[in-house]
C-alpha positions in Angstrom: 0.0 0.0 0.0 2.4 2.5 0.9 4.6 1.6 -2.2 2.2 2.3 -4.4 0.9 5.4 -2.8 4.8 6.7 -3.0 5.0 5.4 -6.5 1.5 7.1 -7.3 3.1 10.6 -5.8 5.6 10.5 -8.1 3.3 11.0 -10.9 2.0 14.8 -11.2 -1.4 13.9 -12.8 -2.2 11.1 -10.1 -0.4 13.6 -7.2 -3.0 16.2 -8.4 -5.8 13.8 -7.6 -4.8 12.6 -4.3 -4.2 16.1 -3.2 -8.0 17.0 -4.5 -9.3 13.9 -2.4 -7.7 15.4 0.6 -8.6 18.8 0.2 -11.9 17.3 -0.2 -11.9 15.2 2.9 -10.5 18.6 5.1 -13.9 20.2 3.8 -15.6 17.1 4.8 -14.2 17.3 8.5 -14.4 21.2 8.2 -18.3 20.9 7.4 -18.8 18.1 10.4 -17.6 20.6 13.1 -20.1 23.4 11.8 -23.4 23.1 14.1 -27.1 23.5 12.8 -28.3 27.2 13.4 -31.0 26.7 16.1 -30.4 23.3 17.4 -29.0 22.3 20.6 -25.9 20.1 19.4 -25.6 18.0 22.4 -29.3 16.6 22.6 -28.9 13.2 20.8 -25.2 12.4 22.5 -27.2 13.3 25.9 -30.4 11.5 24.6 -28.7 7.9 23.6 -26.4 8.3 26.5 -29.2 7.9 28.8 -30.6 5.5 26.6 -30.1 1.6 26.8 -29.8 0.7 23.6 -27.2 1.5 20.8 -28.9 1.3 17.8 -28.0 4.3 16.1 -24.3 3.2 17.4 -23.6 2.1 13.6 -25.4 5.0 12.3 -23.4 7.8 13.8 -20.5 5.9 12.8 -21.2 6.5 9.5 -21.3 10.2 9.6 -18.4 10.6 11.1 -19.7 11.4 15.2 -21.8 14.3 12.7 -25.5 12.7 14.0 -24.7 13.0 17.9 -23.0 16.7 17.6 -25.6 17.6 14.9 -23.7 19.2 12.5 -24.8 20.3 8.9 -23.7 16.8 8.0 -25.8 15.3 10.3 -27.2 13.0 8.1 -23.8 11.8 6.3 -24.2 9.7 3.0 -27.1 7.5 4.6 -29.9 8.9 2.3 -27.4 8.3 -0.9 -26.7 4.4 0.7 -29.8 4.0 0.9 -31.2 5.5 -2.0 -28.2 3.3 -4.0 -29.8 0.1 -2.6 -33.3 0.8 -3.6 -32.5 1.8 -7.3 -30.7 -1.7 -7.3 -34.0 -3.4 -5.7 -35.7 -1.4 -8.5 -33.8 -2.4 -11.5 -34.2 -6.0 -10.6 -37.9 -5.9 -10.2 -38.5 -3.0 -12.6 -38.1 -4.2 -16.4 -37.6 -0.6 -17.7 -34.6 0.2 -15.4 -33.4 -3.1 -15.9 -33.2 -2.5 -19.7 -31.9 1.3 -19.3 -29.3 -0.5 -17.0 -28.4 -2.9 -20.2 -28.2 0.6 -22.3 -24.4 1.3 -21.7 -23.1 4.2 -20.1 -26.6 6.7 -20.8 -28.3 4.2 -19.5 -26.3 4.1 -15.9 -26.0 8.0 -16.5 -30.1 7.9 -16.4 -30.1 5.6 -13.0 -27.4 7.7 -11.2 -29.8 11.0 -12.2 -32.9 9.2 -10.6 -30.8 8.0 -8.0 -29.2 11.7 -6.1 -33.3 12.7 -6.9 -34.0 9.9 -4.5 -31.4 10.8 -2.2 -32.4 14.1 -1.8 -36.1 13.2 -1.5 -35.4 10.4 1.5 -32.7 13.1 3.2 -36.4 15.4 3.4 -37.7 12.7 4.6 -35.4 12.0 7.1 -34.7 15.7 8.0 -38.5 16.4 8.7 -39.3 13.8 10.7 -36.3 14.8 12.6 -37.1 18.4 13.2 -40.7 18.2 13.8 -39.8 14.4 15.9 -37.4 15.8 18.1 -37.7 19.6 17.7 -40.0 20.1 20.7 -38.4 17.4 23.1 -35.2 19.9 23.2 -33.8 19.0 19.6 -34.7 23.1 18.7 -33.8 26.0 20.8 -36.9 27.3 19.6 -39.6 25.3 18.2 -41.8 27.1 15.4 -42.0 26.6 12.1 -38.7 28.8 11.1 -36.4 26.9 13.4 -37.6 23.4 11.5 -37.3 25.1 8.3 -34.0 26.0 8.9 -33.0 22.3 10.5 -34.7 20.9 7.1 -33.0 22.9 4.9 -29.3 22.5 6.2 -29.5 18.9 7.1 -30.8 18.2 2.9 -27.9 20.6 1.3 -25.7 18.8 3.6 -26.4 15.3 2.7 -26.6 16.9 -1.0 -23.3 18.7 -0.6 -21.9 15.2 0.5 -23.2 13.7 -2.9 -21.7 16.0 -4.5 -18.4 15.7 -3.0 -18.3 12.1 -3.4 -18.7 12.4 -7.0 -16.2 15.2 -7.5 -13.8 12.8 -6.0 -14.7 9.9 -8.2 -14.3 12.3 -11.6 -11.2 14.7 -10.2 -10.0 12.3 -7.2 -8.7 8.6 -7.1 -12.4 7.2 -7.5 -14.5 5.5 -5.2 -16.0 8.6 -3.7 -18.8 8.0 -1.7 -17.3 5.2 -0.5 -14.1 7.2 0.4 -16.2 9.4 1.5 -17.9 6.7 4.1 -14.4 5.4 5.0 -13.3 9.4 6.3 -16.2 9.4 8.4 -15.5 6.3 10.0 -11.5 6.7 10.5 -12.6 9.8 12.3 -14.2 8.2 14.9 -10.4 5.9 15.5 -9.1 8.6 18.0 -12.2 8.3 20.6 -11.9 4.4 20.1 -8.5 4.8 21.1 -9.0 6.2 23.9 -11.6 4.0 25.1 -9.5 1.2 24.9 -7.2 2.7 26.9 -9.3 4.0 29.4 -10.9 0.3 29.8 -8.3 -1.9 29.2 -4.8 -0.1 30.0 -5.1 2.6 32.4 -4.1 2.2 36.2 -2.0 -1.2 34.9 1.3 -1.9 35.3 3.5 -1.9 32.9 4.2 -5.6 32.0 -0.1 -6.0 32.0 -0.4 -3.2 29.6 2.1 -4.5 27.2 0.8 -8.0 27.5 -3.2 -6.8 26.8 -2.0 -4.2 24.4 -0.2 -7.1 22.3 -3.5 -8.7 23.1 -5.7 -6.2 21.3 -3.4 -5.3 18.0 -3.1 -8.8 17.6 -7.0 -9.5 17.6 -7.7 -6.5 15.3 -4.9 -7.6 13.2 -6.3 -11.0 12.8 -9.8 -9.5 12.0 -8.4 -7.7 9.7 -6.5 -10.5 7.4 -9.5 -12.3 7.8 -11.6 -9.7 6.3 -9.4 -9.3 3.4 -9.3 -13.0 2.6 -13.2 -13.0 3.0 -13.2 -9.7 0.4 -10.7 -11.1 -2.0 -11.7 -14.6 -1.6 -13.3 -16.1 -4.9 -14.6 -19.4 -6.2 -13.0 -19.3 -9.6 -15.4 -21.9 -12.2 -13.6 -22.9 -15.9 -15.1 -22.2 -18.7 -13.7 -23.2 -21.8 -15.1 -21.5 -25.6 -15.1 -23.9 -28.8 -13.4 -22.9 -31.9 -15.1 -22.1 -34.7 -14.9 -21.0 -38.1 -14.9 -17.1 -38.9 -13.9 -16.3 -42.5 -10.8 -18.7 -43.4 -9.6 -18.2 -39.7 -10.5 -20.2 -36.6 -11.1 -18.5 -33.2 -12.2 -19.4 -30.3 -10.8 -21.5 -28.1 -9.3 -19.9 -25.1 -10.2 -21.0 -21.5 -11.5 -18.6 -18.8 -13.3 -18.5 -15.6 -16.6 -17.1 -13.8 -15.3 -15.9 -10.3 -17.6 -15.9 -7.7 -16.7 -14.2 -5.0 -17.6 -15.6 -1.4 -19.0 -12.4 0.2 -21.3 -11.8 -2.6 -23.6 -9.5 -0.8 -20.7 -7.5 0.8 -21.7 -5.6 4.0 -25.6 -5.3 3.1 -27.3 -8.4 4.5 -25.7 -7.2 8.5 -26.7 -3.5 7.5 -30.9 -4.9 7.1 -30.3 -7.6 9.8 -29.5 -4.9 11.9 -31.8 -2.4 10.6 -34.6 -4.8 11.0 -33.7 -5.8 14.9 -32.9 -2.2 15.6 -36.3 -0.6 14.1 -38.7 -2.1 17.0 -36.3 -0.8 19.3 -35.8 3.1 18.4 -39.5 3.2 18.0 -40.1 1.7 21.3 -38.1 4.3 23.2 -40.5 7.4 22.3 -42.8 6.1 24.4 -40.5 5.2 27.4 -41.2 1.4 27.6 -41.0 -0.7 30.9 -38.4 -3.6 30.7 -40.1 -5.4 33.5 -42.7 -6.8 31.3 -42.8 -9.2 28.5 -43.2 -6.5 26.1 -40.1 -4.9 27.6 -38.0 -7.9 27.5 -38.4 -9.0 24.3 -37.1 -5.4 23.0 -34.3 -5.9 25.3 -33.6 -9.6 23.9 -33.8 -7.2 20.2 -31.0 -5.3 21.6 -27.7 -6.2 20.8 -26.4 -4.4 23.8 -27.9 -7.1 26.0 -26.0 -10.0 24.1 -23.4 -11.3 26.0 -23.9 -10.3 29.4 -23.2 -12.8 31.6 -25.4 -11.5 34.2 -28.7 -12.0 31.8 -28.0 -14.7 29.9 -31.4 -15.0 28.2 -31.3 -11.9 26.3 -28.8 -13.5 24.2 -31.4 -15.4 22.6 -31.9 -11.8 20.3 -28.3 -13.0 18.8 -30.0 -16.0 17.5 -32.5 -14.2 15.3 -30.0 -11.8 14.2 -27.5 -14.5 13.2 -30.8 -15.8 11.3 -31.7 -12.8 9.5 -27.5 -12.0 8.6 -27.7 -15.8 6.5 -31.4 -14.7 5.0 -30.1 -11.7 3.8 -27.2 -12.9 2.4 -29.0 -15.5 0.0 -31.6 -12.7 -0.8 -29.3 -10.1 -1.8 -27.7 -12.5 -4.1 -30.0 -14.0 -5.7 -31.3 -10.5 -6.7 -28.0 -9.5 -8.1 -26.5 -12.7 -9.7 -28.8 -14.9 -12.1 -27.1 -18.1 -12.7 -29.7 -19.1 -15.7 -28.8 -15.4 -17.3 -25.0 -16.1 -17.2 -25.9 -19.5 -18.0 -27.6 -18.3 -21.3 -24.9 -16.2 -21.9 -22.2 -18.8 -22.0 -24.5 -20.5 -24.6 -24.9 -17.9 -26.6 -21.5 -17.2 -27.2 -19.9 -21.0 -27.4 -19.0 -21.1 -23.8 -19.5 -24.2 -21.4 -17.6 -25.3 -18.3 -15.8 -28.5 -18.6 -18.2 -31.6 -17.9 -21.2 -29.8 -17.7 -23.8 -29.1 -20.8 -24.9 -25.9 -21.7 -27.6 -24.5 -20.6 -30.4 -25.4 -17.5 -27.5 -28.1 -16.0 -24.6 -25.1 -16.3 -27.7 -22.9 -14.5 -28.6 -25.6 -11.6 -24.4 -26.1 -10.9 -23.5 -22.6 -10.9 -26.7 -21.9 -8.4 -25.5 -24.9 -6.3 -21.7 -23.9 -6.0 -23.3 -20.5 -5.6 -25.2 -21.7 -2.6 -22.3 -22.8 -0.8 -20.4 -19.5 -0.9 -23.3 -18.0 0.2 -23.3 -19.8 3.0 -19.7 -19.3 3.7 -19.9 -15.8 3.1 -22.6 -15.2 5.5 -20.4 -17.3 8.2 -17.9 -15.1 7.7 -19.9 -11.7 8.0 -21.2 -13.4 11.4 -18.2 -13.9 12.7 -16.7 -10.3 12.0 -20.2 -8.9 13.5 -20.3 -10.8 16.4 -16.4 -10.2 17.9 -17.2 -6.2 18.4 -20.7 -7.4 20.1 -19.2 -9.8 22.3 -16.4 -7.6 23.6 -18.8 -4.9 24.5 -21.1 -7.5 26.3 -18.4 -9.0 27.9 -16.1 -6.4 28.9 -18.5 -3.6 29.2 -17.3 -1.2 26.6 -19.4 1.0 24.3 -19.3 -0.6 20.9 -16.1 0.3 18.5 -16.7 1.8 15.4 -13.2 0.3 13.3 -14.4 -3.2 14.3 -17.3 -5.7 12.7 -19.0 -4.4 9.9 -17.2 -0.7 9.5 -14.1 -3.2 9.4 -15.3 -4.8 6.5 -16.0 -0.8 4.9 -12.6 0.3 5.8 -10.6 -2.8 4.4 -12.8 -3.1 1.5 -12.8 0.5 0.3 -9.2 0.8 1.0 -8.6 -2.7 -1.5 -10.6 -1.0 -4.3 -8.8 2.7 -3.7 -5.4 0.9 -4.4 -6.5 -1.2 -7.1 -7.8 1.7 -8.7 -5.0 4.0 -8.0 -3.0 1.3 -9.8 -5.1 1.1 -12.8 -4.4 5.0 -13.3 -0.2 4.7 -13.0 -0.9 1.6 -15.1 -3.1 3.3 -18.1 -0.6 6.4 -17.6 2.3 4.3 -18.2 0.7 2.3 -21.4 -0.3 5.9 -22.6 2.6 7.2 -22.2 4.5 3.8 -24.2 2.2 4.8 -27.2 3.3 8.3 -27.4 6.5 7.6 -27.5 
């Protein structure tokens, strides 16, 4: 990584894009510090601190600690996630964007246009029922209908202003820029994780315990980490061979390739919904102040993932069941939605391919859906097992839920993968470019 960032530096067209992305990322972390006109900026860190539950634990990591301190970036990238995931819903069940999909570039051109219109609608959305949810609990200084105008209006052009950074920084920048744009917000947060592993784990030890759990700790996150890379990079690799044939008085044809599959298919989505879904019941719930003493009460602290793992109240854990339940659903939905074996399948046919032993057609469809369904599987083990360490540690050990670990460690590792590879494409097309030339 850091070879081919020094590399990349040395090349003035590729130095002026990485020092656009950072200047970028300083306006980013300039704009997260700027508060909402009108709106007490310490209400939702004072609100979910006396609170229970973390559900909006992930969600604030995603803007960067922006939601708690209620900056104008309050709402992060969240309504352009989300809005990305429903246009993808969409084009699958939707036969129009699914053929303006097939179209080329206009035809993604088209879906990205509908897509920052959906983004800006849901950031409405979401900003409204903010300001007019929380404005007279406290959330507004003043609550009348200029104050929530105000709170509206900031919170959309910031979520807006975030689009529009992201895709400055994938046109001007190295690429990838929302998601760069998601990993800045979460490295952010690193220096108060920091310090709340010290402050649990290593202060008021001596100094041969402190080195011990310290060596401890880098090499659990270390582990994590080369585990999420494998489970990224990882890939199930099927043969496909083409048959020659006859074009003019030449014969082509011939050459072997391969379909990779890769084993995390569904990437970080299927925990994102698992958790959206387990989380919902219980952010609703706490508007109307429930009572954990009763069944009702229970069973939204058995949804909590802050009650897994105590060892104190064991049966709450049962909650961690149903989420590990929904994480392997998810997974299978999301790809079978995005990867259709009897398409590829069809495909193959169409243009002579077939992989070795198996016929064209329906039997090259129901064996890539079976190998399929075993990587599925394995991915979704995987994404359990990176979820669950960050859970169990806070259960365990009593520690507010870090935000470099379980699924934002899949974002950062990921995201970081993709910037390198596509930092290396650049020197690489420079370098072919520049062979032609001279």
């Amino acid at each position: 990584m850091l070879k081919t960032l020094r590399n990349a530096w040395k090349v003035k067209e590729i130095r002026v894009k990485l020092i656009f992305t950072f200047l970028m990322l300083v306006v980013i972390r300039f704009g997260s510090e700027l508060p909402i006109p009108g709106v007490n900026t310490s209400y939702f860190a004072d609100f979910f601190a006396s609170q229970s539950n973390d559900a909006f634990g992930f969600f604030n990591t995603m803007t960067g600690g922006s939601f708690t301190s209620m900056s104008i970036f309050a709402l992060s990238i969240t309504p352009y996630i989300t809005s990305s995931i429903i246009m993808q819903l969409l084009t699958i069940a939707i036969p129009k964007l699914e053929e303006m999909q097939r179209d080329g570039e206009d035809g993604r051109k088209k879906i990205a246009e509908y897509t920052r219109y959906l983004t800006v609608g849901l950031a409405l959305i979401e900003s409204i029922a903010m300001a007019v949810g929380f404005g007279g609990q406290g959330l507004l200084k003043v609550y009348n209908v200029w104050s929530i105008l105000i709170a509206v209006v900031t919170m959309t052009a910031g979520s807006a202003f975030l689009m529009w950074i992201g895709e400055r920084i994938t046109e001007r920048g190295v690429g990838n820029g929302i998601s760069i744009v998601l990993l800045f917000n979460i490295v952010s947060s690193l220096p108060e994780d920091i310090n709340t592993m010290y402050t649990r784990f290593l202060r008021g030890k001596n100094i041969g315990a402190a080195v011990t759990i310290a060596i401890i700790m880098l090499a659990v996150v270390f582990a994590m980490v080369i585990f999420v890379i494998i489970l990224q990079d990882g890939e199930r690799r099927i043969p496909v061979q083409y048959s020659k044939k006859m074009v003019g008085r030449k014969m082509v044809g011939g050459q072997a390739s391969h379909i990779p599959l890769k084993i995390n298919t569904a990437g970080v989505i299927p925990v994102i919904f698992a958790s959206s879904i387990m989380s919902f019941p219980v952010v609703i719930a706490q508007f109307f102040h429930p009572d954990y003493t009763t069944i009702g009460g229970k069973i939204l602290m058995m949804l909590n993932s802050s009650s897994w793992f105590k060892p104190e109240t064991p049966i709450y854990s049962i909650g961690l069941v149903i989420y590990l339940v929904l994480i392997i659903l998810f997974a299978y939905f999301y790809t079978s939605i995005t990867f259709n074996p009897l398409e590829v399948a069809n495909n193959m046919k169409k243009s002579g391919g077939f992989i070795p032993g198996i016929r064209p057609g329906k039997p090259t469809s129901d064996y890539l859906d079976k190998i399929l369904n075993y990587i599925v599987f394995i991915g979704a083990i995987g994404l359990i097992i990176i979820s669950i360490i960050p859970i169990m540690i806070s259960g365990l050990f009593t520690v507010s839920r870090l935000s470099f670990m379980g699924t934002s460690l899949i974002i950062i590792v990921s995201v970081i993968l993709e910037t390198i590879k596509a930092v290396e494409s650049q020197m690489i097309v420079r370098n072919y470019k520049g062979f032609l030339n001279d």
